[in-house]
C-alpha positions in Angstrom: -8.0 6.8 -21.8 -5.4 7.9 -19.6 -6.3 7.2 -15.6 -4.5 8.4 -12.5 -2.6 5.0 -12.6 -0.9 5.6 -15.5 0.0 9.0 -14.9 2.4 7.9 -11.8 -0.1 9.4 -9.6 2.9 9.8 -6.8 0.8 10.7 -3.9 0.4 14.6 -3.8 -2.3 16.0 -4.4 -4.3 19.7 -4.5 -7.0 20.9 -1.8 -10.5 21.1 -3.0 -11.4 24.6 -3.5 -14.0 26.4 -1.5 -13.8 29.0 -3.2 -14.0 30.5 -6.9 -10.6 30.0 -9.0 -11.0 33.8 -9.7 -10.8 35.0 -6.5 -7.8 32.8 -5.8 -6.2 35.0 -9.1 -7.5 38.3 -7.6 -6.3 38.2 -4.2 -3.1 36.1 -4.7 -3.6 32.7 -2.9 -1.3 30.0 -3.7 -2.1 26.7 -2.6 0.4 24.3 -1.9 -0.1 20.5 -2.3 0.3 18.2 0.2 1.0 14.2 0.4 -1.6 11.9 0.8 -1.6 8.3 -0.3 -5.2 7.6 0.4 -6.3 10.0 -2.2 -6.1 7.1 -4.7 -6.5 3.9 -2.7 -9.0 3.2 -5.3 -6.3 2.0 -8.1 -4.7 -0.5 -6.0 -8.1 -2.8 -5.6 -7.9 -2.5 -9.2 -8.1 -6.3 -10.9 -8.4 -7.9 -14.5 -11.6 -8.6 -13.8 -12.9 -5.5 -11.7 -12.3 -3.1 -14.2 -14.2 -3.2 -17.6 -13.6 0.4 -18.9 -10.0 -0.2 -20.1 -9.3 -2.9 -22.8 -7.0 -5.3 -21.0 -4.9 -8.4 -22.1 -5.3 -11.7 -20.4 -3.1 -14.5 -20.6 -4.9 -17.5 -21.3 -4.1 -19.5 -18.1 -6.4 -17.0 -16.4 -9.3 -19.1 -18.0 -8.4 -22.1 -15.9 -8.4 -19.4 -12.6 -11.9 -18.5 -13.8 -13.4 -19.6 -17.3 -16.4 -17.6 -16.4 -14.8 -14.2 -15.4 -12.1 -14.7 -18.5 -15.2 -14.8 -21.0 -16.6 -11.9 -19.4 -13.2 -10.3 -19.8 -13.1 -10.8 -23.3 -16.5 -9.7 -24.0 -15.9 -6.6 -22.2 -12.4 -5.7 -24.5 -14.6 -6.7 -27.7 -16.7 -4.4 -26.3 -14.5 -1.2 -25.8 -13.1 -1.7 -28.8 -16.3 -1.5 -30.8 -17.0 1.6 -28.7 -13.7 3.4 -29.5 -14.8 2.9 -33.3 -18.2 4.2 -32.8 -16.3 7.2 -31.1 -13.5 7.6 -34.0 -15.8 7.4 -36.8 -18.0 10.2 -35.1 -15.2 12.9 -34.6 -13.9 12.0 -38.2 -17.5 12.6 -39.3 -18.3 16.0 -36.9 -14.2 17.1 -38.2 -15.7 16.5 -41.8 -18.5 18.8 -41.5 -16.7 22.0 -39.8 -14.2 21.8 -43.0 
């Protein structure tokens, strides 16, 4: 799972549209992005312990931070990762049928 983070979000960033992609084709409007950093304040209050949907590595001393929020932590990874089997074994399966 690839987020903004890790794709060097640098800052500029693209106008909503108010209007239908096809018109901007048809009548031949550009629009230009512009910098704003607040766009993606949202990654920097990212923590270890915050964000559960990304399987994360936590160095052990963070148990004697927080033994509590460490076990949820790891719980949480076990978690994902039995998800992103569940997920793997279905596309192989769905891929195995359209063959």
């Amino acid at each position: 799972m690839v987020t903004k983070k890790d794709r060097r979000h640098n800052g500029y960033v693209t106008p909503n549209l108010t209007i239908p992609p096809k018109d901007l084709i048809k009548y031949d409007i550009f629009i230009d992005e512009f910098y704003d950093d607040w766009e993606d304040y949202r990654d920097g209050f990212r923590d270890w312990f915050r964000d559960f949907k990304l399987i994360k590595w936590v160095h052990p001393r963070k148990r004697l931070f927080n033994e509590e929020l460490y076990n949820k932590r790891v719980r949480m990874n076990l978690k994902q990762k039995r998800l992103l089997k569940v997920r793997k074994a279905r596309r192989l399966k769905n891929s195995e049928r359209f063959i």
